[in-house]
C-alpha positions as CSV (number, residue, x, y, z in Angstrom):
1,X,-70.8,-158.6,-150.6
2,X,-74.5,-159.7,-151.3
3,X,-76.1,-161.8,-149.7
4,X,-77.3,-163.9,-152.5
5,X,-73.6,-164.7,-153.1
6,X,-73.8,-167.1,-149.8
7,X,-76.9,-168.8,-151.7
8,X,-75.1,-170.0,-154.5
9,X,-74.2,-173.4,-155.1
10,X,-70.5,-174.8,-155.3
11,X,-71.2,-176.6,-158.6
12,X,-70.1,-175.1,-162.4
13,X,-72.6,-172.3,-163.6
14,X,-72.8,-169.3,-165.3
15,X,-73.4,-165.6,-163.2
16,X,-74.8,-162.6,-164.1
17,X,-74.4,-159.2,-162.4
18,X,-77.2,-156.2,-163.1
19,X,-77.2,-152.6,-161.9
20,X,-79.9,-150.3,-159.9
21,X,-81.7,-150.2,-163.3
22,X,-81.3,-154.0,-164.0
23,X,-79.0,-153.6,-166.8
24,X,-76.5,-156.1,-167.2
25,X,-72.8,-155.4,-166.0
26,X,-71.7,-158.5,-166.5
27,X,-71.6,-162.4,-167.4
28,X,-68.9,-164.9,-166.2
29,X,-68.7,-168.7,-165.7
30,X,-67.2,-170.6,-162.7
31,X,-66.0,-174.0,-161.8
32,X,-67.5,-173.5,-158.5
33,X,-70.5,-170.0,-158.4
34,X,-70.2,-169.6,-154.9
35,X,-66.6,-168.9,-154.5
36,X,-65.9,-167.5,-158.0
37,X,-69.0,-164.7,-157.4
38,X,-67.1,-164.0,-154.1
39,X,-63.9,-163.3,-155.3
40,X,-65.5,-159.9,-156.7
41,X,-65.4,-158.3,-153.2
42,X,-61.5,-159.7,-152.9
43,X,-58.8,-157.4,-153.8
44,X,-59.2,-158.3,-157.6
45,X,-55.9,-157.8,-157.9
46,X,-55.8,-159.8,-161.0
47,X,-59.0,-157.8,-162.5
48,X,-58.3,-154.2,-161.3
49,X,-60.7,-152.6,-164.5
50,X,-63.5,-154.6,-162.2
51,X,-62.9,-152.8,-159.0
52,X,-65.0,-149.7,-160.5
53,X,-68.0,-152.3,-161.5
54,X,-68.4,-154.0,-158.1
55,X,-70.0,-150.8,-156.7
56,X,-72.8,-151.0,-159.5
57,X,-73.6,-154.5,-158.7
58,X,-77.2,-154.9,-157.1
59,X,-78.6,-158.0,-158.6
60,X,-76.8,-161.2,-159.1
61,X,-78.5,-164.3,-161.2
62,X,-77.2,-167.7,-161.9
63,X,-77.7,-170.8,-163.3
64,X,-76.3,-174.2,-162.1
65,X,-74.5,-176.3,-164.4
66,X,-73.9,-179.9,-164.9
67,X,-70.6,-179.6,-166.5
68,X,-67.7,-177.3,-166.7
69,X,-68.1,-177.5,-170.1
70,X,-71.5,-176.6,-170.1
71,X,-71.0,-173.3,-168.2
72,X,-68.3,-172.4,-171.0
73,X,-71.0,-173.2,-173.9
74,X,-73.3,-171.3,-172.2
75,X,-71.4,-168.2,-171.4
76,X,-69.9,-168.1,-175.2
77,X,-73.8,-168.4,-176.1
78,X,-74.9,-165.5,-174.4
79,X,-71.7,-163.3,-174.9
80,X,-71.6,-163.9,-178.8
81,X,-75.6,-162.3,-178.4
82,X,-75.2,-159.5,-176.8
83,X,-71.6,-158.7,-174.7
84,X,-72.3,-156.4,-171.6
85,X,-69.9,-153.6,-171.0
86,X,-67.8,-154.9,-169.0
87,X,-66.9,-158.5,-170.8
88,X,-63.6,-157.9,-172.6
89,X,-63.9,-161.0,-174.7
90,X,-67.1,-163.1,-176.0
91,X,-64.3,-166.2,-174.7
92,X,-61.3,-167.8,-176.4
93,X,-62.5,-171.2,-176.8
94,X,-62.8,-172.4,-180.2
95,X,-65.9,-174.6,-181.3
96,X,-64.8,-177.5,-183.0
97,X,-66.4,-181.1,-183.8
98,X,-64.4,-184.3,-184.4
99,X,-64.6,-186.0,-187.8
100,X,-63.2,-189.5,-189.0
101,X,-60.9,-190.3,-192.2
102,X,-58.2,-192.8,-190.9
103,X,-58.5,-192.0,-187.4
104,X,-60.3,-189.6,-185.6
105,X,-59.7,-185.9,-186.1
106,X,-60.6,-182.4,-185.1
107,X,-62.2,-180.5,-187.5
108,X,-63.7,-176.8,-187.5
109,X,-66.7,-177.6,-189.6
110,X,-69.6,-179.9,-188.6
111,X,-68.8,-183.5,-188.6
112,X,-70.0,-186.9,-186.8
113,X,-69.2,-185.2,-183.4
114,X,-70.3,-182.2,-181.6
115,X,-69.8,-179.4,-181.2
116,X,-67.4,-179.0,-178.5
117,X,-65.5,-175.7,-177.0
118,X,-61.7,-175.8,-176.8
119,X,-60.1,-176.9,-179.4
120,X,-56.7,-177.7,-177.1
121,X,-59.1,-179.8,-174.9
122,X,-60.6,-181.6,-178.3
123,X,-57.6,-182.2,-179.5
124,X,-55.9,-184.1,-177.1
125,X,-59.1,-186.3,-176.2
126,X,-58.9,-187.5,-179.9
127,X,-55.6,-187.9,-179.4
128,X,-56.4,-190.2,-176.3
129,X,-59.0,-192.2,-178.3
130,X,-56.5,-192.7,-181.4
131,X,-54.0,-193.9,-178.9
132,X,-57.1,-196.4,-177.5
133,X,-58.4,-197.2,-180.3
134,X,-55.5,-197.7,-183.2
135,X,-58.1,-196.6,-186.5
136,X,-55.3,-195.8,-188.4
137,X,-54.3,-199.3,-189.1
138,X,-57.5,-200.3,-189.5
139,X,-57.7,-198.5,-192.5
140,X,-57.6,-200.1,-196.1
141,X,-54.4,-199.7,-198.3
142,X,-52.0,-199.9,-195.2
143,X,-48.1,-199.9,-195.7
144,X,-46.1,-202.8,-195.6
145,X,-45.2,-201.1,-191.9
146,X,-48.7,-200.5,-190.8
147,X,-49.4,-203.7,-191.7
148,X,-46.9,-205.3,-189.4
149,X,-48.0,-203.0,-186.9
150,X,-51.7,-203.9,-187.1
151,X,-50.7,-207.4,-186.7
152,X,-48.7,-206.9,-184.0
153,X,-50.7,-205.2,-182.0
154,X,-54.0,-207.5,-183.0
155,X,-56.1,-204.6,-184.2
156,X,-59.4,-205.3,-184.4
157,X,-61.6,-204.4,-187.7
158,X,-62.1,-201.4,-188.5
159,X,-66.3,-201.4,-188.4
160,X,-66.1,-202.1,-184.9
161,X,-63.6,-200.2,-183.7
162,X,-65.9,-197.4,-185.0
163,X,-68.7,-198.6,-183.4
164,X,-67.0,-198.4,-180.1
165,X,-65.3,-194.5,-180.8
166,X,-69.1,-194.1,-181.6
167,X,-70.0,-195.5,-178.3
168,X,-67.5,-193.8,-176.1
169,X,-68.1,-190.0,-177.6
170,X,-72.6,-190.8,-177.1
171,X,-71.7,-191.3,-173.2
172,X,-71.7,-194.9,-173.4
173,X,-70.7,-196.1,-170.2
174,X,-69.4,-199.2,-170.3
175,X,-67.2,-197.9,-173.9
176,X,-66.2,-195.2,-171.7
177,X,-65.0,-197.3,-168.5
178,X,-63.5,-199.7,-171.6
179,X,-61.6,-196.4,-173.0
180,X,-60.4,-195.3,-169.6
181,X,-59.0,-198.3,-168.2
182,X,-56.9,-198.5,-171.5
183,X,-55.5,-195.3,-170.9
184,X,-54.8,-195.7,-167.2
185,X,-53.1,-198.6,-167.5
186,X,-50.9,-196.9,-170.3
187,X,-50.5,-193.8,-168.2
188,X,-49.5,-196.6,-165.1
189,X,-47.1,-198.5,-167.3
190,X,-45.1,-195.5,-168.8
191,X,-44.3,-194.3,-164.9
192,X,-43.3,-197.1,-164.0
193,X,-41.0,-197.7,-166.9
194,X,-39.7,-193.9,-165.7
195,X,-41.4,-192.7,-168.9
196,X,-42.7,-189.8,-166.8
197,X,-43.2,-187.1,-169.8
198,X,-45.5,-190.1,-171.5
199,X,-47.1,-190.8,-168.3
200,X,-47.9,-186.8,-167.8
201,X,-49.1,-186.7,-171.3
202,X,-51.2,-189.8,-171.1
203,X,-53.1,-188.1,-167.7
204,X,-54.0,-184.8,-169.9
205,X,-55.2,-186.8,-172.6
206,X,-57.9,-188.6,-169.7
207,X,-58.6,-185.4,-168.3
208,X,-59.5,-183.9,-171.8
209,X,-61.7,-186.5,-172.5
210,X,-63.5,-186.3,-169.4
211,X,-64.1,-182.4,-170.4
212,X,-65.6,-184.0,-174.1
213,X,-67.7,-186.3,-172.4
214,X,-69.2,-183.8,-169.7
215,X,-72.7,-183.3,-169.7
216,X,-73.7,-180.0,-172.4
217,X,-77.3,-179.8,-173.2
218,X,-76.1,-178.5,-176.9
219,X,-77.9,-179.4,-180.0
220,X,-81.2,-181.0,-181.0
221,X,-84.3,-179.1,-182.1
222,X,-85.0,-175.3,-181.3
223,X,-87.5,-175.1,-177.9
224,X,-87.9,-173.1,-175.2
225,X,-87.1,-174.0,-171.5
226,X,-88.7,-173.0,-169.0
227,X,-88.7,-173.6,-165.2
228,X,-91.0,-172.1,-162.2
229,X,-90.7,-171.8,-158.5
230,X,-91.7,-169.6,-156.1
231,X,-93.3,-167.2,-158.1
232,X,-90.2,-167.2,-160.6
233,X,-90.1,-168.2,-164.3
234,X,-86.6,-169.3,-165.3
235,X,-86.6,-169.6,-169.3
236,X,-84.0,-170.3,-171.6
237,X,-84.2,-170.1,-175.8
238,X,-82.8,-172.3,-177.8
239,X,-82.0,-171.8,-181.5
240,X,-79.9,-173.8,-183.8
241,X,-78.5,-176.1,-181.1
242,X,-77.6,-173.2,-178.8
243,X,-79.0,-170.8,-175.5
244,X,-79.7,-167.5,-177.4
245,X,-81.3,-166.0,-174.4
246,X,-82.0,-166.6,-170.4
247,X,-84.2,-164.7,-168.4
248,X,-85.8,-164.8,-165.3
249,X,-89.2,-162.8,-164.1
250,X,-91.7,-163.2,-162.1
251,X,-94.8,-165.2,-162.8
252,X,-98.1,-166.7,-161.2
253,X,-97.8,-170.4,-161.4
254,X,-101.1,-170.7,-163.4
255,X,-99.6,-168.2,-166.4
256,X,-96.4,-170.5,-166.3
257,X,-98.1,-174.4,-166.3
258,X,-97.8,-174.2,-170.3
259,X,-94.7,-173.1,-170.7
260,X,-93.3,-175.2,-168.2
261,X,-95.1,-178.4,-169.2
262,X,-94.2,-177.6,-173.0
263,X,-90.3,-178.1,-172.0
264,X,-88.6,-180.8,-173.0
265,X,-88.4,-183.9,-170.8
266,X,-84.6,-183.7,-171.5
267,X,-84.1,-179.8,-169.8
268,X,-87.0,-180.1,-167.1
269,X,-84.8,-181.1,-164.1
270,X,-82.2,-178.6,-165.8
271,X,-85.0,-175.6,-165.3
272,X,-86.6,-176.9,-162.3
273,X,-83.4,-176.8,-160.3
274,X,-82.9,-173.3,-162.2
275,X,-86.1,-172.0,-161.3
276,X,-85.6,-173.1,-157.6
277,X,-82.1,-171.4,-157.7
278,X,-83.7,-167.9,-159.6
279,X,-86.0,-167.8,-156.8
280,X,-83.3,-168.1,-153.9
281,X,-81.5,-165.8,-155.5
282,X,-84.4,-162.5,-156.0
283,X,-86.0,-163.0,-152.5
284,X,-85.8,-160.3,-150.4
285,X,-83.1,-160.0,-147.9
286,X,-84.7,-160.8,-144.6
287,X,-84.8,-157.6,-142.2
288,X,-81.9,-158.0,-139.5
289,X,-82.4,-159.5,-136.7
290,X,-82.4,-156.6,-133.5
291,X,-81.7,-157.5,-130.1
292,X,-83.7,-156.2,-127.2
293,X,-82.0,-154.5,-124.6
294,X,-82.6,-155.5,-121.4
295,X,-84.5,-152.9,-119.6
């Protein structure tokens, strides 16, 4: 195993394999880098057309994540660029946004929200914030049903229960907190009323949402990110709301200042913490330690 494998942190990221010649092998994301890298000198029983790239592996790069979801945008991003030879798939996440007509809904093209990756994921979040937030009989032109239902359940209007599904899907925290005590006390009620399949349901919705609402730098303007430590430049490109491009090389500091203080505020601790890692990561295996015999 390499050594830098032991350097990486525990956190979601994205990891990158390159050969002798510094081509690259291979690109996967991870829940947690350093025990998802180290699975590769495992038995890979699971991955057995891997067993012949292990071998080739003499470089390994990463970069730290704040979100599960963020690792998976960024791995798509650089897949759908250009896929190494080893990826099999450029991922099977789909990118969807969510849109609003009666109630919220997922949608494939751009709408109010996103975009997000995983369309299952997606889906039942909206389906959590429909169930929090009853839109659908808010609407105008309700049915004599839905509009016994919207009075029995005290619906608020319909402007301001858009304003708070606006709330909860910007990161609002106290919407959010708002939205998730709803739901856990729904989840709560249904197991205790033995509704267990409701209850079970209820939790996935909350954990979906949770995945929607993770941090993912996606979006905004085109820039470039960069990051420099230790005689590292970590750099990023970012084109129509998505990484097209991460590399790492090495770099005086003075030939980096402008890059680095031309990033945006909103990605500097992102490529500062990146750079650090980079650097970790390429230093040179310290010589091992020999022991004097005793004469």
């Amino acid at each position: 195993m390499l050594p830098a494998v032991r350097l990486l942190p525990a956190r979601p990221g994205v990891y990158r394999f390159r050969d002798g010649r510094g081509r690259t092998l291979y690109i996967g994301r991870a829940v947690d880098l350093r025990r998802r890298v180290a699975s590769y000198w495992g038995e890979l029983r699971d991955r057995p057309h891997l067993r012949r790239m292990v071998p080739r592996i003499d470089r390994l790069e990463a970069v730290w994540c704040d979100s599960e979801h963020e690792a998976a945008f960024l791995e798509r991003s650089l897949l759908e660029q250009s896929p190494p030879t080893w990826n099999r798939t450029t991922g099977v996440e789909s990118i969807v946004y969510i849109g609003l007509s009666r109630g919220l809904e997922v949608r494939h093209e751009p709408a109010l929200f996103g975009p997000y990756l995983g369309g299952d994921k997606v889906r039942l979040a909206v389906s959590a914030l429909n169930r929090a937030l009853p839109l659908a009989y808010a609407a105008e032109r309700l049915g004599g049903f839905d509009r016994d239902m919207a009075r029995l359940r005290a619906v608020p209007p319909r402007p301001l229960l858009v304003a708070l599904a606006t709330s909860v899907l910007s990161g609002e925290e106290e919407a959010v907190s708002r939205v998730r005590k709803e739901l856990t006390a729904r989840r709560d009620g249904a197991a205790a009323a033995l509704a267990f399949e409701l209850a079970a349901r209820i939790q996935e919705e909350l954990t979906a949402l949770d995945w929607v609402l993770a941090e993912q730098k996606t979006g905004g303007p085109d820039a470039d990110v960069h990051g420099w430590s230790g005689g590292v430049l970590f750099s990023l490109e970012l084109r129509a709301g998505r990484v097209r491009s991460w590399r790492q090389r090495a770099c005086d500091e003075p030939t980096a200042a402008e890059r680095v203080g031309a990033t945006p505020a909103a990605w500097r601790t992102f490529a500062d913490r990146n750079a650090a890692l980079a650097a970790l990561l390429l230093a040179p295996a310290p010589p091992p330690r020999v022991s004097r015999l005793p004469r």
